[in-house]
LUMRO-761090 format. One line per 8 residues: number of its first residue (from 1); for each residue x, y, z negated of N, C-alpha, C. Coordinates in steps of 0.2 Angstrom, whole numbers. Atoms other than C-alpha are relative to their C-alpha. Layout:
BEGIN
NUM = X,Y,Z,X,Y,Z,X,Y,Z; ...
% end
This chain:
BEGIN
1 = 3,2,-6,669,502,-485,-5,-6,-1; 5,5,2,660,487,-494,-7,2,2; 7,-3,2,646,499,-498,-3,1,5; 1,-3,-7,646,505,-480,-5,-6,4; 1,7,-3,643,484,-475,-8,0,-2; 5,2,4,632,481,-489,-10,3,4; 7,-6,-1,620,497,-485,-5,-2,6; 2,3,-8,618,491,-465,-2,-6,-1
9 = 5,6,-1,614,474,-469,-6,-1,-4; 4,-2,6,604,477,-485,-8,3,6; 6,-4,-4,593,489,-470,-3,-5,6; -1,4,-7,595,476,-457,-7,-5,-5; 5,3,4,586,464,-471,-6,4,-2; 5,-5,2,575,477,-476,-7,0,5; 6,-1,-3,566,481,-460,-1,-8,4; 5,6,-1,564,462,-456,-5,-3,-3
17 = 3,2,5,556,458,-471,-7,3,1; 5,-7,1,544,475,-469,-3,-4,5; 0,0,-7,541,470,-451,-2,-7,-1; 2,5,-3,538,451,-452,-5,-3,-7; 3,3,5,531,446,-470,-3,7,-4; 5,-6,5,522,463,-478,-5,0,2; 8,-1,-1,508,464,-466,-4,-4,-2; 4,6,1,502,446,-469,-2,0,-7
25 = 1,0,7,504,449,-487,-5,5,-1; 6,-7,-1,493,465,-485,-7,-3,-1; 8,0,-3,480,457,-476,-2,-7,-6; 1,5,7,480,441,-492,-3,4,-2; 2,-3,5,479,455,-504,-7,3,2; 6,-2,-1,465,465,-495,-6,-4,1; 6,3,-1,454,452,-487,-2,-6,-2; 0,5,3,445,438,-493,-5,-7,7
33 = 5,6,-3,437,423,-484,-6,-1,0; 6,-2,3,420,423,-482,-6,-4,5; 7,4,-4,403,413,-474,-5,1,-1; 7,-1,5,385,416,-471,-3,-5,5; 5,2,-6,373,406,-462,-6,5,-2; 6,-2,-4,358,410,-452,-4,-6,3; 3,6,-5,344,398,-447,-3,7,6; 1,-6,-5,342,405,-429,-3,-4,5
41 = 4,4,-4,329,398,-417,0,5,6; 0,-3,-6,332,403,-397,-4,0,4; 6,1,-2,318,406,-387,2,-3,10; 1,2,-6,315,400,-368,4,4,5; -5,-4,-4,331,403,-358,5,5,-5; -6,-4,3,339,413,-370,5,-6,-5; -7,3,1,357,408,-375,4,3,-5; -5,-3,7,363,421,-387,-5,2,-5
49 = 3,-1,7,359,428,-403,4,7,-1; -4,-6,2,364,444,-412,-1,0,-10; 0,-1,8,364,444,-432,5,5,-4; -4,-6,4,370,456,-445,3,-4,-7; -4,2,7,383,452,-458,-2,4,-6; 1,-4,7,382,456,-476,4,5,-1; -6,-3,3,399,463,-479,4,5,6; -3,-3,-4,409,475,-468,5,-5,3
57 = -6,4,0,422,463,-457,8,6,0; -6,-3,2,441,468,-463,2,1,5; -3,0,-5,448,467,-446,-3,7,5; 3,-3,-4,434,477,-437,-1,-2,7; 0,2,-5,437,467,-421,-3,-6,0; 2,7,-2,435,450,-415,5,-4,-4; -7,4,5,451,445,-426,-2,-5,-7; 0,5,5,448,430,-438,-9,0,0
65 = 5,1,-1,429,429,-433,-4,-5,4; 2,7,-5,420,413,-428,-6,-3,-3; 5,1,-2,406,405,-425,-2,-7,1; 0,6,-3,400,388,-427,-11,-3,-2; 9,3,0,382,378,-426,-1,-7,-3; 3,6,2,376,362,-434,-5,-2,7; 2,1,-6,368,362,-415,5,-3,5; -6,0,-3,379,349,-406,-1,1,8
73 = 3,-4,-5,372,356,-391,5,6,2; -3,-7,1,379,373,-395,6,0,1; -7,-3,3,396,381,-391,0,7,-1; 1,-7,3,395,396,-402,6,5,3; -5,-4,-4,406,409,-395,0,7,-2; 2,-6,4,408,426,-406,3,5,8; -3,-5,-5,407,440,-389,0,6,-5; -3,-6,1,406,455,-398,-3,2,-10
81 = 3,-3,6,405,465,-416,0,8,-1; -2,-4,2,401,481,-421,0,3,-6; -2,-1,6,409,491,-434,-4,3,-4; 3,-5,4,396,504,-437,-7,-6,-6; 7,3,2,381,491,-441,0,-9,-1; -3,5,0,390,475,-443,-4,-7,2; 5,7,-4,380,466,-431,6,-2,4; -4,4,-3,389,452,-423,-4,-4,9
89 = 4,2,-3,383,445,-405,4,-8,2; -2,7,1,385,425,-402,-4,-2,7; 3,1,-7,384,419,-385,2,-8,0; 0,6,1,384,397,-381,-4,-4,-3; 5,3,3,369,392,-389,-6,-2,6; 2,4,-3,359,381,-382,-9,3,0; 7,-5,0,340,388,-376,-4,-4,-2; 3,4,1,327,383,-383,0,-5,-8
97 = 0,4,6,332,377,-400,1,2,-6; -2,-3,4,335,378,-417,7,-2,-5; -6,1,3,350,379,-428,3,3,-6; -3,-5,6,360,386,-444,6,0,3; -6,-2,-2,372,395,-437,5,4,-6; -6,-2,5,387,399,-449,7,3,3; -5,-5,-1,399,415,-447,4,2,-5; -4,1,5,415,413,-455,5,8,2
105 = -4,-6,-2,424,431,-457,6,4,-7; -6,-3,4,438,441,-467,-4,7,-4; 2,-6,4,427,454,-480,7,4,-3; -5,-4,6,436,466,-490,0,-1,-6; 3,3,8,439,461,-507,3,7,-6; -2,-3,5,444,471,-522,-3,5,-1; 6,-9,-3,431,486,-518,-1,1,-9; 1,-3,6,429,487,-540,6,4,-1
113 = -5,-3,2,444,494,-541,2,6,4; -2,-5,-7,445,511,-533,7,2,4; -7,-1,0,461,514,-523,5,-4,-1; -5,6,0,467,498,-526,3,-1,8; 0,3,-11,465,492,-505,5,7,3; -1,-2,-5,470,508,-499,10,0,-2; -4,2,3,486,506,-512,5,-5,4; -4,6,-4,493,491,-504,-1,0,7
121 = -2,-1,-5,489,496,-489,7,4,2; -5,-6,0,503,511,-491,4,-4,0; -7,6,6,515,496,-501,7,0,7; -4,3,-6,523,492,-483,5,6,0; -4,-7,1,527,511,-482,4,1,-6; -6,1,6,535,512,-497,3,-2,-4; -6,4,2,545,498,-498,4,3,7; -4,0,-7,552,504,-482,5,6,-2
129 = -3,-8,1,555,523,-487,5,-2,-9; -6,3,4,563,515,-503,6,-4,1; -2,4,-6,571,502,-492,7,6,1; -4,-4,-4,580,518,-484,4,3,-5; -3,-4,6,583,529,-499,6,-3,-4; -4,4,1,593,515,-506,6,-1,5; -5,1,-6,603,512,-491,6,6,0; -4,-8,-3,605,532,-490,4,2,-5
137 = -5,-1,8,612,532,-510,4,-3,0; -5,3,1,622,518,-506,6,1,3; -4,-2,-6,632,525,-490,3,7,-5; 0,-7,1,631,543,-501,7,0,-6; -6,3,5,640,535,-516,8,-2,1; -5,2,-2,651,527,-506,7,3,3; -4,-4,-4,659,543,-496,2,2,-8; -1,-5,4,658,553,-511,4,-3,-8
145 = -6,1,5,669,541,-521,7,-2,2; -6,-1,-2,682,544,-510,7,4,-1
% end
């Protein structure tokens, strides 16, 4: 009956861990930190901007990207990014000026290694399906040394 306890709490741990600390570890190992400026001059009455990043963003969305100016005029504002073309658009800039705008965002890292990224992506998955197998060895042992 221990093994029976063990096995259910062992899973109970198991899937908090998968569930509350694997994906943040994920997203460390995949992505990395990253900055570029742009000097970007606004013309008359215009308030946005659109500029193209170097690197593909990790997220693909609006998630951990931002936007800021050496214009204390400006409040930079990241509205939108697209994935295909990794242009970003930046709306709060102040008309009429110029600035170096700096976009701070999450690249992908490890690209030399092929198969690494999509690897650790999997990792969550197969600590889980390990996670279970364990559990399901340990319940199977336990009837079957009865």
């Amino acid at each position: 009956m221990t093994k029976v306890i063990l096995s259910i709490v062992g899973l109970i741990f198991l899937l908090i861990l998968a569930g509350m600390v694997l994906p943040d570890v994920v997203d460390d190992t995949v992505a990395d930190p990253y900055a570029e400026n742009y000097e970007v001059t606004t013309g008359v009455g215009v308030t946005t901007a659109t500029e193209t990043l170097s690197y593909e963003h990790y997220f693909g969305d609006l998630t951990e990207l931002d936007a800021t100016s050496d214009n204390s005029n400006d409040s930079p504002v990241v509205m939108s990014y697209d994935s295909d073309t990794y242009d970003v658009g930046i709306s709060g800039l102040e008309a009429s000026a110029s600035r170096i705008l700096t976009l701070s965002y999450q690249r992908i890292d490890n690209e030399e290694f092929t198969g690494f990224n999509q690897f650790v992506r999997l990792s969550p998955i197969l600590f889980i399906l390990g996670g279970i197998v364990a559990c399901i060895w340990g319940l199977y042992s336990s009837f079957k040394s009865r």
